[in-house]
ChimeraX commands (.cxc) that place a marker at each C-alpha (Angstrom):
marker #1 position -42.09,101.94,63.79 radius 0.5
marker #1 position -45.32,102.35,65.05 radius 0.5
marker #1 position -45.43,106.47,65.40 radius 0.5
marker #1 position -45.54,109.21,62.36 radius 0.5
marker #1 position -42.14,111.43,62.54 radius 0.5
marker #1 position -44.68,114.42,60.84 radius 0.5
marker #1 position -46.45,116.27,62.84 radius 0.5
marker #1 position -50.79,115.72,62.91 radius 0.5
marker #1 position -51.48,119.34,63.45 radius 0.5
marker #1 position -50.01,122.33,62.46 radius 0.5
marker #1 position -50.69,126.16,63.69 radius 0.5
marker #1 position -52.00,128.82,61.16 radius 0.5
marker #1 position -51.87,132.98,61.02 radius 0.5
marker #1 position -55.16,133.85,61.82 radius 0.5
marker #1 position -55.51,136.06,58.77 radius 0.5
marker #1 position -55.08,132.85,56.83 radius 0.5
marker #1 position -57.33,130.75,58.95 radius 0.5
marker #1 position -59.83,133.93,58.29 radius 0.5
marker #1 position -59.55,133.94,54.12 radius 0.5
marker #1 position -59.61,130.17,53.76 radius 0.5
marker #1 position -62.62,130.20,55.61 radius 0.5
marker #1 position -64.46,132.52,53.64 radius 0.5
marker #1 position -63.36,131.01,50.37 radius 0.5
marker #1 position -64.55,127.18,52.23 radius 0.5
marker #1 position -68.10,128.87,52.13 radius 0.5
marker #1 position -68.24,129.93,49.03 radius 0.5
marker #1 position -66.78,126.18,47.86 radius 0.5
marker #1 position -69.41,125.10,50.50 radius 0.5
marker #1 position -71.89,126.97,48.80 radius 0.5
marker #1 position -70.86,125.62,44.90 radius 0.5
marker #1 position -71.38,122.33,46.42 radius 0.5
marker #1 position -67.29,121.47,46.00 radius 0.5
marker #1 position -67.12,118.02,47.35 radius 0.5
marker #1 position -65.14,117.62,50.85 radius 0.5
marker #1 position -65.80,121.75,51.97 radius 0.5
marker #1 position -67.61,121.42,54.52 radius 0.5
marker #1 position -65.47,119.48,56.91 radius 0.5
marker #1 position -62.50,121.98,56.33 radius 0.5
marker #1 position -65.31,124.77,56.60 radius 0.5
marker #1 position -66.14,124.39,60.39 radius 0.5
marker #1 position -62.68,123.27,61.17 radius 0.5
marker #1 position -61.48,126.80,59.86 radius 0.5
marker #1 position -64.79,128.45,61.10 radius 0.5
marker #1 position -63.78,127.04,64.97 radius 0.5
marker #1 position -60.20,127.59,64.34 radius 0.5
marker #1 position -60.02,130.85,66.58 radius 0.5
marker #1 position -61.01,128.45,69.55 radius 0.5
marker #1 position -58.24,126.19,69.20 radius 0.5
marker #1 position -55.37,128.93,68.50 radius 0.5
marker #1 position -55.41,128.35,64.83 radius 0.5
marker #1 position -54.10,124.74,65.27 radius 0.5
marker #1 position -55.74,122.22,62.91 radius 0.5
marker #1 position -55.26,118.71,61.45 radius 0.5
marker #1 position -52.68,118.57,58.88 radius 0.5
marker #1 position -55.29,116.38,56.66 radius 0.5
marker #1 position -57.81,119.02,56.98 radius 0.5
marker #1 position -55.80,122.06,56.02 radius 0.5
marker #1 position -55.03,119.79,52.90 radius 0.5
marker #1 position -58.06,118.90,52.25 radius 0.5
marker #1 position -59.13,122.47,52.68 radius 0.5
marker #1 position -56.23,123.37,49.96 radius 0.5
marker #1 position -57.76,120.81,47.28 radius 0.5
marker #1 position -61.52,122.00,47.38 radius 0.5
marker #1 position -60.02,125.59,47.33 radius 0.5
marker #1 position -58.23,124.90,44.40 radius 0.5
marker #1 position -61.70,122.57,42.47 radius 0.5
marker #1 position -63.03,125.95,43.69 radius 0.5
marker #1 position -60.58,128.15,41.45 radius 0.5
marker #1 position -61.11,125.90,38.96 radius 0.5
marker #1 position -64.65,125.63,38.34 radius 0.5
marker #1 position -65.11,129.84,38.77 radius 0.5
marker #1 position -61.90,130.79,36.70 radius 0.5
marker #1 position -64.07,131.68,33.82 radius 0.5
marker #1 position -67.00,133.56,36.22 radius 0.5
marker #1 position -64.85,135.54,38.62 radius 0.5
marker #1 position -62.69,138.27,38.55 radius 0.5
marker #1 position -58.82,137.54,37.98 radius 0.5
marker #1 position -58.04,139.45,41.81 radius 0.5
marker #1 position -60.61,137.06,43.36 radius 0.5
marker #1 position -59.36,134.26,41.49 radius 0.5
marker #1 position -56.06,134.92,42.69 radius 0.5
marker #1 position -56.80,135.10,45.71 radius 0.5
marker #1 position -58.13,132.11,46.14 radius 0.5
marker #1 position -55.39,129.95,44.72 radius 0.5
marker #1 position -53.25,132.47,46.77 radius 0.5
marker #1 position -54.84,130.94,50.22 radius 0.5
marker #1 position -55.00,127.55,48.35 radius 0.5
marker #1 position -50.98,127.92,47.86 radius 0.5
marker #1 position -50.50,128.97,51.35 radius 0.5
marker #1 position -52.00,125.89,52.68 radius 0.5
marker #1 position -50.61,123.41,50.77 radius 0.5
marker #1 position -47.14,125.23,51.20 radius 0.5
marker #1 position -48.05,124.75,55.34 radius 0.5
marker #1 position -48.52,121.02,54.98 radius 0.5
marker #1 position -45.68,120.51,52.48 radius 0.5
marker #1 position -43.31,122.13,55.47 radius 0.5
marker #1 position -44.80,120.01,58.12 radius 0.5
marker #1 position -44.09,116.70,56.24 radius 0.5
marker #1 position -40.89,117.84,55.15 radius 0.5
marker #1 position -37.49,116.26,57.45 radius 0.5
marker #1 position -36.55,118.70,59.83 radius 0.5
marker #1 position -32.74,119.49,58.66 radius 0.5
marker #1 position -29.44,118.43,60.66 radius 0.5
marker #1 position -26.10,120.38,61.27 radius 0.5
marker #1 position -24.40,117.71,62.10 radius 0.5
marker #1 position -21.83,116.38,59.41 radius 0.5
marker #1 position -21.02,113.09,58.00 radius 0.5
marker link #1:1,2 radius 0.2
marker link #1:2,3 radius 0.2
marker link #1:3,4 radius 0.2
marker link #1:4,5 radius 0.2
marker link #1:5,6 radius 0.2
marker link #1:6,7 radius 0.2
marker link #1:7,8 radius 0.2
marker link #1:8,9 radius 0.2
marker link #1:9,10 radius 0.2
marker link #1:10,11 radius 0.2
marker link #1:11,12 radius 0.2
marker link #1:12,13 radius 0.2
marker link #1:13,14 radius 0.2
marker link #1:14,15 radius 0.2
marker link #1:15,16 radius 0.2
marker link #1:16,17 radius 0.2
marker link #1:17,18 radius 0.2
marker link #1:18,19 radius 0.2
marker link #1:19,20 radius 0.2
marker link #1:20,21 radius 0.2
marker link #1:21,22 radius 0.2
marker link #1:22,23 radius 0.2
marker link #1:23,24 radius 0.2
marker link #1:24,25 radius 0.2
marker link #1:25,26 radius 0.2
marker link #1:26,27 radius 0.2
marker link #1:27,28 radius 0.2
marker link #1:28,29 radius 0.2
marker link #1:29,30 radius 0.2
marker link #1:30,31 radius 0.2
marker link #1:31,32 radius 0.2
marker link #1:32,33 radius 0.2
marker link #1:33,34 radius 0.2
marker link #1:34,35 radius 0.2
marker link #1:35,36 radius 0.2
marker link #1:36,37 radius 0.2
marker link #1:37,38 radius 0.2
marker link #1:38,39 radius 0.2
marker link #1:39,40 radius 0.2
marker link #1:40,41 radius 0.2
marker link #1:41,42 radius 0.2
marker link #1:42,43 radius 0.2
marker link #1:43,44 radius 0.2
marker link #1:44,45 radius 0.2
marker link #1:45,46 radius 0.2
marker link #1:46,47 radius 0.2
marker link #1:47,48 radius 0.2
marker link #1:48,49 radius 0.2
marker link #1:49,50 radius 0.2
marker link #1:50,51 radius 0.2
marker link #1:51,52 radius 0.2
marker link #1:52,53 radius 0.2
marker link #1:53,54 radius 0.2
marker link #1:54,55 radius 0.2
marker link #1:55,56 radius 0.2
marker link #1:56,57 radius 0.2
marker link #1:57,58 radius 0.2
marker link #1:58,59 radius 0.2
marker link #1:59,60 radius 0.2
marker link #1:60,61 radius 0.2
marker link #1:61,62 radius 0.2
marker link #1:62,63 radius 0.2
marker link #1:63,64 radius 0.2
marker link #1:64,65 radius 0.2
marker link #1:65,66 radius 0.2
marker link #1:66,67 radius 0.2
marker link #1:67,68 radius 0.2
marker link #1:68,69 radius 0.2
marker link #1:69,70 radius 0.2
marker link #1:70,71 radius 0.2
marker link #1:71,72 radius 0.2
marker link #1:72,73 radius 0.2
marker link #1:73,74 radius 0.2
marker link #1:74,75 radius 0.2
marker link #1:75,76 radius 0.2
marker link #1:76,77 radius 0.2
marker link #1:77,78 radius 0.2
marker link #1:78,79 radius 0.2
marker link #1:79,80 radius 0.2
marker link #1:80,81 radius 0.2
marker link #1:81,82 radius 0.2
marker link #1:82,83 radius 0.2
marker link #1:83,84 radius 0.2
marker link #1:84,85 radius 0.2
marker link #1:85,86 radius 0.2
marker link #1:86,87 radius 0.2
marker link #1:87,88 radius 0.2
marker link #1:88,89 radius 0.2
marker link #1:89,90 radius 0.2
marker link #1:90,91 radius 0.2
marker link #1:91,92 radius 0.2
marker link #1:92,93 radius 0.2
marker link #1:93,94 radius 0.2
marker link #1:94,95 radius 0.2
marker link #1:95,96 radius 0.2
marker link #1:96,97 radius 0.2
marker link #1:97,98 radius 0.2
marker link #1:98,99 radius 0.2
marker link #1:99,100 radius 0.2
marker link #1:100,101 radius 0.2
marker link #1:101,102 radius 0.2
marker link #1:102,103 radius 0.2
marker link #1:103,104 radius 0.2
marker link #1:104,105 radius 0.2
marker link #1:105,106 radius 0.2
marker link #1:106,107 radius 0.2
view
């Protein structure tokens, strides 16, 4: 089988597409390696209709959870929830796109 049953891109609320990108630049600007291709994918996502690459919304999940990680001690507990909150919602996305797509039929 030569094709990929999952689907390559997947379509995000814009709120969501919104928040991740403002947490990318702040991972962008802690030098978190990997944010800055997820960072102008989110920042041009309003031009596409909120449709990205699967790979880059999960990539954009991992450097927004290195972010959470490295500014848990610095930040306050809302904005550190919030960021694992967006970081959740991605990986949640992708975890639904590469999930099989259930039957009704019965065996």
């Amino acid at each position: 089988m030569t094709s990929s049953s999952f689907q390559r891109t997947l379509t995000l609320p814009a709120t969501l597409c919104e928040q991740a990108a403002q947490h990318l630049e702040q991972a962008a600007r802690r030098t978190v390696d990997g944010a800055g291709i997820p960072l102008k994918a989110f920042r041009a996502a309003a031009d596409s209709d909120y449709t990205l690459p699967v790979s880059v919304v999960e990539q954009a999940a991992g450097c927004l959870l290195v972010l959470a990680t490295e500014t848990a001690q610095t930040v306050r507990p809302s904005v550190l929830r919030t960021t694992i909150g967006v970081a959740l919602c991605l990986r949640d996305a992708v975890q639904a796109v590469h999930r099989p797509a259930l039957t009704t039929r019965f065996w």
